[in-house]
C-alpha positions as semicolon CSV with decimal commas, in nm:
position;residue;x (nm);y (nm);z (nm)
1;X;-14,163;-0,633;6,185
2;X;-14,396;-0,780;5,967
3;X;-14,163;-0,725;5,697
4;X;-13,931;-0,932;5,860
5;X;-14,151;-1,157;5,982
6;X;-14,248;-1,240;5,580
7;X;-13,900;-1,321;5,538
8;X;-13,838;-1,487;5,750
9;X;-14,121;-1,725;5,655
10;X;-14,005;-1,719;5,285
11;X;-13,686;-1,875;5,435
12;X;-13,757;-2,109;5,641
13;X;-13,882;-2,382;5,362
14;X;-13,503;-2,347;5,161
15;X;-13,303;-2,486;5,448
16;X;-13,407;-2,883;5,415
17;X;-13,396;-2,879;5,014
18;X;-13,055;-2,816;5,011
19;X;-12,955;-3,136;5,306
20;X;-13,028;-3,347;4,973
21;X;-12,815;-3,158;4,723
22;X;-12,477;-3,224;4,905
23;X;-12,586;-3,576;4,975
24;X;-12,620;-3,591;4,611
25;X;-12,313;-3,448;4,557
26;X;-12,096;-3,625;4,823
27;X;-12,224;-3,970;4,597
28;X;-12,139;-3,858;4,315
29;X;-11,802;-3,766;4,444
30;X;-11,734;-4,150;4,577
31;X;-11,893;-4,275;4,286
32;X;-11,619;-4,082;4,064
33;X;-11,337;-4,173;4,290
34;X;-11,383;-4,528;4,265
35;X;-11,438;-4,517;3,937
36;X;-11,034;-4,359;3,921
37;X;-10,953;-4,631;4,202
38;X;-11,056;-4,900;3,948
39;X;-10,887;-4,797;3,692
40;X;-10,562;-4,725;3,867
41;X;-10,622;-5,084;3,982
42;X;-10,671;-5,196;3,610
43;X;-10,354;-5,053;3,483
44;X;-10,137;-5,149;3,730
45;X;-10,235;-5,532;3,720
46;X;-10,166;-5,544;3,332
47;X;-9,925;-5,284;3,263
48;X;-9,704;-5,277;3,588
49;X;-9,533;-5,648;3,509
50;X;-9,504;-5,551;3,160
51;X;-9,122;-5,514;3,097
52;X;-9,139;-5,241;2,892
53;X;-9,359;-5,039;3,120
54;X;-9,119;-5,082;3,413
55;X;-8,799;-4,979;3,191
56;X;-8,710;-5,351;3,159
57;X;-8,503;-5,447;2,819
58;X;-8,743;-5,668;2,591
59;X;-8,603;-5,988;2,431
60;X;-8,543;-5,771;2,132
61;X;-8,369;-5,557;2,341
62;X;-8,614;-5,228;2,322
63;X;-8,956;-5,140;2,416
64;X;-9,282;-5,085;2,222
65;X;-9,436;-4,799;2,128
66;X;-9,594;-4,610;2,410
67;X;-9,394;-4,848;2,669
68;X;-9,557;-5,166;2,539
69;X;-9,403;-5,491;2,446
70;X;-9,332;-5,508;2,097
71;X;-9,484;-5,862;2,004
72;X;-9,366;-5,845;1,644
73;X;-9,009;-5,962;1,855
74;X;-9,148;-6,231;2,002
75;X;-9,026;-6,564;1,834
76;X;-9,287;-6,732;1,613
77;X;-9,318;-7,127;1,729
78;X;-9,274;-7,383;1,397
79;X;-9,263;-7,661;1,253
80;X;-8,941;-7,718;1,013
81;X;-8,794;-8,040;0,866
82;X;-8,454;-8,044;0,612
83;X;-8,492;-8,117;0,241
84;X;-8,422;-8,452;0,152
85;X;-8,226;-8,565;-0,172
86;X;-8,408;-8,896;-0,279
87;X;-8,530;-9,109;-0,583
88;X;-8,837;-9,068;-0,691
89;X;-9,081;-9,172;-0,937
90;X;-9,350;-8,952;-1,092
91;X;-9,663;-9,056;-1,088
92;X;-9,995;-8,933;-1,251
93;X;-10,336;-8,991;-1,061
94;X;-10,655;-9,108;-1,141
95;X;-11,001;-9,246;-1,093
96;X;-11,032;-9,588;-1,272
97;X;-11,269;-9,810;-1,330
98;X;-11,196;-10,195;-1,338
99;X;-11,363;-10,381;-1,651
100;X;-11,324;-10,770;-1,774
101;X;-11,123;-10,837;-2,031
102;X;-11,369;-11,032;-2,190
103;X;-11,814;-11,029;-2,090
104;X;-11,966;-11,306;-2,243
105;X;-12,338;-11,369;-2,250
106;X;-12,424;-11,730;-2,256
107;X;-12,777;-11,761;-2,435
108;X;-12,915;-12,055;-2,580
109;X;-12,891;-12,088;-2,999
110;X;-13,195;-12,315;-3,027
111;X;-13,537;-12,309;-2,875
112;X;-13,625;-12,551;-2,594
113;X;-13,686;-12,645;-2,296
114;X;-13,337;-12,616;-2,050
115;X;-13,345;-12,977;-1,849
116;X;-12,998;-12,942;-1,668
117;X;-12,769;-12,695;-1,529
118;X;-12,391;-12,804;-1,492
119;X;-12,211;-12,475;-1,306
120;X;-12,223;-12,342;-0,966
121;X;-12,235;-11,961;-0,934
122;X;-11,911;-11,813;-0,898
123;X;-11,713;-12,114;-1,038
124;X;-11,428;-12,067;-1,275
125;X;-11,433;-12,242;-1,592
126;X;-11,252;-12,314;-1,912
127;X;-11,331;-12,214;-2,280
128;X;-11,558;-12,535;-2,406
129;X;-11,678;-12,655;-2,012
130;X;-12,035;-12,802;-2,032
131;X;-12,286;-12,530;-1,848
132;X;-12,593;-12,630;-1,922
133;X;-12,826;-12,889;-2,199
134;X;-13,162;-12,818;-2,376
135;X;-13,384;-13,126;-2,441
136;X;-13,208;-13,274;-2,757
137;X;-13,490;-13,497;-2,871
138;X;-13,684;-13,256;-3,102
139;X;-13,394;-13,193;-3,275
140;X;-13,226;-13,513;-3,294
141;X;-13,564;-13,618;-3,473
142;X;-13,486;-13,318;-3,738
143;X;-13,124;-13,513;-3,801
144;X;-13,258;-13,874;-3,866
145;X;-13,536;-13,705;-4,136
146;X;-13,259;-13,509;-4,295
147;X;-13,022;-13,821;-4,300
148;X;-13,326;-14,054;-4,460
149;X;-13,364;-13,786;-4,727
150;X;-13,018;-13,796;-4,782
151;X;-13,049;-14,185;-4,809
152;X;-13,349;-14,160;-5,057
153;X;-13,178;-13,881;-5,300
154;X;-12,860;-14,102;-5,270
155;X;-13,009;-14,405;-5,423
156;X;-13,162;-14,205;-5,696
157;X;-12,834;-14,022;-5,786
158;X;-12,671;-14,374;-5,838
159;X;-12,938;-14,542;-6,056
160;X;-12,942;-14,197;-6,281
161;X;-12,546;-14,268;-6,315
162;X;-12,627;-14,625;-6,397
163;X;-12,881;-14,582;-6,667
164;X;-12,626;-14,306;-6,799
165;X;-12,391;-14,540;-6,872
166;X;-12,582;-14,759;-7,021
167;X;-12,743;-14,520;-7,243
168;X;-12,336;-14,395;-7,368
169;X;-12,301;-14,794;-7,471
170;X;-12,591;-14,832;-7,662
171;X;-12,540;-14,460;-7,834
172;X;-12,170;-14,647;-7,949
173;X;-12,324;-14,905;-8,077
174;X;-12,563;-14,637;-8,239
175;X;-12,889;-14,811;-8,093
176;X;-13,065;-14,471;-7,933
177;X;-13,025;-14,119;-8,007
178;X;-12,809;-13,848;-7,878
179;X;-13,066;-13,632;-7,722
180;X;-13,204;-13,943;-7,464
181;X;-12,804;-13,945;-7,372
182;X;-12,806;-13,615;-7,275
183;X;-13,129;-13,589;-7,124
184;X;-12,975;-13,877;-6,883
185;X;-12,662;-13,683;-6,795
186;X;-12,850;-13,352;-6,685
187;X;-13,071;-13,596;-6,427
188;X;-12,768;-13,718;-6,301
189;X;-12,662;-13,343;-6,206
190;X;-12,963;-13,267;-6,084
191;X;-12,997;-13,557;-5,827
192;X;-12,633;-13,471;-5,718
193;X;-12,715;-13,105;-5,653
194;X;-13,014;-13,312;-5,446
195;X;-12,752;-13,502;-5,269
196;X;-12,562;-13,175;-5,184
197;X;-12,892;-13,028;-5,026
198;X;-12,949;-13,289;-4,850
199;X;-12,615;-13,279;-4,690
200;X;-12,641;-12,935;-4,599
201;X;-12,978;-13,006;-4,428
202;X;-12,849;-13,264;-4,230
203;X;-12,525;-13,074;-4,151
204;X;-12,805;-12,809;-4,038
205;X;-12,986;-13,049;-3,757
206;X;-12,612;-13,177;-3,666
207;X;-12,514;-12,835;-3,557
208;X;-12,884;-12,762;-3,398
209;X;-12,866;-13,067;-3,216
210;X;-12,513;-12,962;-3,072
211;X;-12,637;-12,612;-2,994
212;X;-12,874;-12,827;-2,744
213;X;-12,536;-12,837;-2,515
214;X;-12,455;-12,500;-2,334
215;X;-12,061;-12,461;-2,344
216;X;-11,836;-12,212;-2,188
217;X;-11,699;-11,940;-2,524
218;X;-11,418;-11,824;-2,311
219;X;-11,259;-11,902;-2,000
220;X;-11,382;-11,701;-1,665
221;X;-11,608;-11,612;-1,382
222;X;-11,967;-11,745;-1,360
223;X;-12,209;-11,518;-1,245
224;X;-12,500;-11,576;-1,095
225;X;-12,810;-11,822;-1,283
226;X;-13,022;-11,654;-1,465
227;X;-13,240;-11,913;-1,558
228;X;-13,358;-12,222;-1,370
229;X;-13,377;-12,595;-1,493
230;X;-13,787;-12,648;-1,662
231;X;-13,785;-12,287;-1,842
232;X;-13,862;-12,316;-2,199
233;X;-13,548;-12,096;-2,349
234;X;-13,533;-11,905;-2,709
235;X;-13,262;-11,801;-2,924
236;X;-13,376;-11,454;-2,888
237;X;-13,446;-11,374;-2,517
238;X;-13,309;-11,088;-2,395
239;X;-13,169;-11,261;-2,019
240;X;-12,870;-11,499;-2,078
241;X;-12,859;-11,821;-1,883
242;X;-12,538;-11,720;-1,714
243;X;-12,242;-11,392;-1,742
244;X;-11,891;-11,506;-1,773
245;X;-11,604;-11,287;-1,713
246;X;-11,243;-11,297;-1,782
247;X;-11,078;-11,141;-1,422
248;X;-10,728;-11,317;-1,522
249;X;-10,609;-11,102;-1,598
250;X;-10,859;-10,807;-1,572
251;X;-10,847;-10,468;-1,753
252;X;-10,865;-10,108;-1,584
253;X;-10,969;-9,803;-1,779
254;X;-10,910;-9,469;-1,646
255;X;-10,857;-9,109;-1,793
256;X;-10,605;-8,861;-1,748
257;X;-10,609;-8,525;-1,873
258;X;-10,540;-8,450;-2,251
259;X;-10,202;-8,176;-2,072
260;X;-10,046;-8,532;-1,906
261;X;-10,113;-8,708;-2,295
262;X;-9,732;-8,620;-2,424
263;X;-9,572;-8,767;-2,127
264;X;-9,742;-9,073;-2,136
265;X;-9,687;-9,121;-2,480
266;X;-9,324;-9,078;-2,455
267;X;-9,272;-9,318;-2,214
268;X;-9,467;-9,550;-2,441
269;X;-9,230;-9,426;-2,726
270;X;-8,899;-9,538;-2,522
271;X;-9,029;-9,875;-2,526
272;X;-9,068;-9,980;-2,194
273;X;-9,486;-10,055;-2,081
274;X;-9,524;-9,726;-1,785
275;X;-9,651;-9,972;-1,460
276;X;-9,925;-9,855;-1,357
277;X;-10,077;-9,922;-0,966
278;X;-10,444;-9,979;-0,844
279;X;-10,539;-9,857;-0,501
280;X;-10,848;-9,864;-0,316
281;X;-11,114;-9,602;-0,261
282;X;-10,893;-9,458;0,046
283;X;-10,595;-9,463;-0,179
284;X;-10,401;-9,666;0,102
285;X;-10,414;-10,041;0,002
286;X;-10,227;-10,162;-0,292
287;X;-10,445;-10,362;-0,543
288;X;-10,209;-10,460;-0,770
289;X;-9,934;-10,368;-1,036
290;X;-10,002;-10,386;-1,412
291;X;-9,899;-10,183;-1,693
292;X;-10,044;-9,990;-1,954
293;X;-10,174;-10,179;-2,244
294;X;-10,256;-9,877;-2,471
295;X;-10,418;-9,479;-2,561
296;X;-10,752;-9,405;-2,657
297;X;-10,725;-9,283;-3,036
298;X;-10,955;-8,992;-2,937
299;X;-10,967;-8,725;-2,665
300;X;-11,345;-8,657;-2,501
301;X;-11,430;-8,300;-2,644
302;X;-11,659;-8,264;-2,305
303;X;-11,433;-8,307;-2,018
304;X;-11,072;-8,282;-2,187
305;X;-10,926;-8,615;-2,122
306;X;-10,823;-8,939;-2,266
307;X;-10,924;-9,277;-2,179
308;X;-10,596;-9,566;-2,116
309;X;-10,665;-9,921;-2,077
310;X;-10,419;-10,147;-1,818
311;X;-10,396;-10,495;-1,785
312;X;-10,322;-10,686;-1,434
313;X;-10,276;-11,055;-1,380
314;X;-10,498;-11,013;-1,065
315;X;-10,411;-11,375;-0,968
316;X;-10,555;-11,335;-0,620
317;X;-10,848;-11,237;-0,759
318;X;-10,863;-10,896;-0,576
319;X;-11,006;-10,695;-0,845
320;X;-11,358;-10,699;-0,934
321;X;-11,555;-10,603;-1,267
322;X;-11,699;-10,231;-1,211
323;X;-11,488;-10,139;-0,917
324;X;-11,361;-9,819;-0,884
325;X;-10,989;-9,772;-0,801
326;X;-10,739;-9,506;-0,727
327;X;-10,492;-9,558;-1,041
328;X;-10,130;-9,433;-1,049
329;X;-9,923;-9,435;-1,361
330;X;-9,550;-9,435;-1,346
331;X;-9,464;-9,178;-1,604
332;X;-9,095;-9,117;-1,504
333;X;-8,823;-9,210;-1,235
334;X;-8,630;-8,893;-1,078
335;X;-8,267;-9,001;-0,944
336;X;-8,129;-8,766;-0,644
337;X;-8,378;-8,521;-0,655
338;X;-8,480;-8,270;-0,399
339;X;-8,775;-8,292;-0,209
340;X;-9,023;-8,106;0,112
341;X;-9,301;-8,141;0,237
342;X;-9,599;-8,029;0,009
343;X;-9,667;-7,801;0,315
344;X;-9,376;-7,599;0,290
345;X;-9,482;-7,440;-0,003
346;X;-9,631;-7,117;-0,015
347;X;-9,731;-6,939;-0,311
348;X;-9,752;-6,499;-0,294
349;X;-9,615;-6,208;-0,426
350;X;-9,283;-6,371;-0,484
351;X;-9,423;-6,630;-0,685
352;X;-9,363;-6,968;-0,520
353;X;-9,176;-6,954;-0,246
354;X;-9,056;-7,121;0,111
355;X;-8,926;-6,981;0,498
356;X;-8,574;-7,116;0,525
357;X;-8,463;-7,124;0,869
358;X;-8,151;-6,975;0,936
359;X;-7,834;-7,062;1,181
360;X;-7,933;-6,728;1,375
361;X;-8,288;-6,842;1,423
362;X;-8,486;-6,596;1,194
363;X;-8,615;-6,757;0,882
364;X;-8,570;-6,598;0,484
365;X;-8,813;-6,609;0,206
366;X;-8,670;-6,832;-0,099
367;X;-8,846;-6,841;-0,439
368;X;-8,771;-7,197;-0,591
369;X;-8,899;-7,356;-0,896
370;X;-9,110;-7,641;-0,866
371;X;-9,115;-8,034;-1,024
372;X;-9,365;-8,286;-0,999
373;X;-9,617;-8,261;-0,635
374;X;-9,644;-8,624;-0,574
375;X;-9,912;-8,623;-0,264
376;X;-9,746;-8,432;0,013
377;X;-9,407;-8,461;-0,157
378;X;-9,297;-8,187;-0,382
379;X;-9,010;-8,176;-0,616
380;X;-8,828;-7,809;-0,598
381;X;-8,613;-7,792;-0,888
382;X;-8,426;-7,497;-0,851
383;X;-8,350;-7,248;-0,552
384;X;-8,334;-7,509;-0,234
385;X;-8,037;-7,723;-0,134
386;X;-8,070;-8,075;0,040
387;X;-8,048;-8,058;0,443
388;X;-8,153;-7,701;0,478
389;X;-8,438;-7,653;0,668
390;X;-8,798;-7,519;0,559
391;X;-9,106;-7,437;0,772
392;X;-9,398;-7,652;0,719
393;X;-9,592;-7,533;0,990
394;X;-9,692;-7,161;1,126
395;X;-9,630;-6,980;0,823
396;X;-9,920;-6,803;0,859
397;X;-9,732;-6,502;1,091
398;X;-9,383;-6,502;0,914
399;X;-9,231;-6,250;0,709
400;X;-8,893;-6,214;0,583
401;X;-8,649;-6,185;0,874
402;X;-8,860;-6,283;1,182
403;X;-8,748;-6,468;1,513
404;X;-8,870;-6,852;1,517
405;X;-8,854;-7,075;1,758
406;X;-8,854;-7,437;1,588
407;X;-9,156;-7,692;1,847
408;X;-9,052;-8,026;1,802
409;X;-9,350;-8,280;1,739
410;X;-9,338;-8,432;2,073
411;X;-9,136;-8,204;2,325
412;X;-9,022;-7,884;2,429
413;X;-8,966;-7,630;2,148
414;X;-8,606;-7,640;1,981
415;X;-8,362;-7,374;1,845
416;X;-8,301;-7,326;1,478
417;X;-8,078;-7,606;1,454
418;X;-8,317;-7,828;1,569
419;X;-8,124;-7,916;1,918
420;X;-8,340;-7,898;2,216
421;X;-8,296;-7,539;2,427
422;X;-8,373;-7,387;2,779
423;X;-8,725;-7,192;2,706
424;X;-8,633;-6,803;2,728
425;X;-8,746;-6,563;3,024
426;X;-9,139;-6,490;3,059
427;X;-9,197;-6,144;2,907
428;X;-9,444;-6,084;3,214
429;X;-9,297;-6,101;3,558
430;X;-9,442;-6,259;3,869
431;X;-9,403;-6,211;4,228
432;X;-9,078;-6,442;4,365
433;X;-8,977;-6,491;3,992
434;X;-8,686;-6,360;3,731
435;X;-8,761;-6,031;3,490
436;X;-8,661;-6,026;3,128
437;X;-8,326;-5,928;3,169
438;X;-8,264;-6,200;3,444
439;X;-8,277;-5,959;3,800
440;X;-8,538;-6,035;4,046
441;X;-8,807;-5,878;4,089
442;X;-8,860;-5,635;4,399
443;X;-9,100;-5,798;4,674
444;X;-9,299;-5,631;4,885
445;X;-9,120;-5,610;5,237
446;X;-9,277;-5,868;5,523
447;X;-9,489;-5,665;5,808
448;X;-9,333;-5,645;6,104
């Protein structure tokens, strides 16, 4: 009995720690089942409208592997346009920069002080135009002593040839001797190498007193004033009164790479002057058309190229010394040739290369041979024929062979001939709505 009574003691305690092991359990149990509920639920929402799950035929006409959709049989939207036979003329780019043909410094010759000046910034004047005068009376002082000197040597010079005649009548008659004859003639040379001097000296203070008057060396633009009206001036001061340039017409240097030198210079060689064109900065406004005036005579060893110079009559005065410019140069005209898009061409394995759409909407690799890329036109030489059509956009997913559909620019995507089509089937099928291959789908039946 005690026995028994011991065990039944060792018992008792066992009976509630086991209630909270099948509580345990049971939870983990329902935890586990939904866990399988959800993912039942999972599958079935994104794998039970999937065509090839349910049996249905795929566009393609097969299922993926494992009963998924094959996506590589989807069609690929594009972008395709035809190539275009055209004229066209090759053009070489550039960065130029726009120079006067001729940058004249007007300085004063003589010192003095500047009383007037006769231009207005900006003006345009002609080759020997009055621009500004330098107090003349210094200077016109310098003429009237070199004229009196001229006077005074004058005089002298004409006695000396008096008295030598004299002195040849009375050696005829025998009266004096040779040697006072010829001491005569030798004064009268050296009072007319006097006169001479004195000429040039007054010729000097002529042309000083004329360098007193400012005027215009070549025809132009003047700049701003350098110098205002009361300044003492020199003939050596580094700051000219006023800048004149030349902008009509107005030069434009610009260099090209020494590989594009043979070109140009066989154009030059056929006679004709290449035109060349000046944009702006954006490369969208026309500046104006010149042509090329001539070839450096040496290449830069440091960057490769060669600088040309171009002349333009820039009558509307749109170009400006220093201005940088976009510069084309007409190097050669292309009659009927065949042209894409720049976009269209792809460059790979197969060298260079384009996706040709074809009449049973699936595009084909083509290797061509390229011409001249002008911008976002390209030139294919060889291996394309004008009106078929290339991709220029979403060639990033083709391959040789695959489905396209082509998306016109501003509606509903288009077949390969570029006619507007019914869109195809969804590949996932809604409730109430057409599968892939066109039967409804089964609805659930209405309660009752």
């Amino acid at each position: 009995m005690k026995k028994g009574n011991m065990e039944t003691k060792q018992s008792g305690p066992a009976e509630p720690a086991a209630a909270p092991r099948k509580w345990r359990r049971a939870a983990l149990l329902v935890l586990v089942l939904g866990a399988v509920g959800a993912g039942v639920w999972y599958y079935r929402s994104h794998t039970g409208n999937d065509p090839a799950a349910t049996g249905a035929a795929t566009p393609a006409g097969r299922k993926g592997g494992k009963g998924h959709y094959d996506m590589a049989s989807r069609p690929q939207p594009v972008s395709a346009q035809p190539a275009q036979r055209r004229d066209m003329d090759v053009q070489l780019a550039a960065l130029g920069t726009v120079t006067a043909r001729n940058l004249v410094n007007v300085k004063s010759r003589v010192d003095g002080q500047l009383l007037r000046v006769m231009f207005r910034e900006g003006q345009f004047v002609k080759s020997g135009d009055l621009l500004a005068e330098i107090d003349p009376r210094p200077f016109q002082v310098q003429v009237d002593q070199a004229a009196g000197q001229l006077a005074r040597d004058q005089a002298l010079l004409q006695n000396a040839r008096l008295d030598l005649d004299r002195y040849r009548m009375l050696k005829a008659q025998d009266s004096i001797a040779a040697q006072q004859v010829d001491t005569q003639e030798a004064l009268v040379r050296q009072y007319e190498g006097t006169v001479l001097a004195d000429r040039g000296q007054l010729d000097s203070a002529r042309l000083q007193l004329s360098f007193t008057r400012v005027t215009a060396p070549a025809a132009g633009r003047v700049g701003l004033r350098q110098v205002d009206p009361g300044n003492m001036v020199n003939a050596n001061d580094t700051s000219p009164i006023a800048v004149i340039a030349q902008t009509r017409p107005i030069n434009v240097i610009f260099p090209l790479p020494q590989d594009d030198l043979p070109r140009v210079l066989a154009r030059t060689r056929a006679g004709a002057a290449p035109v060349v064109e000046a944009y702006d900065r954006e490369g969208r406004t026309l500046l104006g058309k010149g042509v090329l005036l001539t070839v450096d005579n040496q290449i830069d060893t440091t960057t490769g190229t060669v600088k040309l110079k171009a002349e333009f009559p820039n009558a509307d005065d749109v170009l400006f010394p220093n201005q940088f410019v976009n510069v084309r140069l007409n190097v050669e005209h292309l009659s009927g040739a065949t042209v894409v898009p720049s976009a269209a061409i792809q460059r790979g394995a197969p060298g260079t290369y384009v996706y040709v759409v074809k009449d049973d909407a699936t595009v084909g690799v083509r290797p061509v041979k390229l011409g001249p890329v002008q911008g976002e036109i390209s030139v294919v030489a060889e291996g394309l024929q004008p009106g078929e059509q290339v991709v220029t956009d979403g060639t990033d997913k083709l391959r040789d062979g695959a489905r396209i559909e082509i998306a016109a620019r501003d509606g509903p995507p288009t077949g390969a001939t570029g006619a507007p089509e019914r869109r195809r089937p969804e590949h996932r099928r809604r409730d109430g709505q057409a599968g892939a291959d066109g039967s409804a789908a089964a609805q659930p039946a209405a309660p009752k």
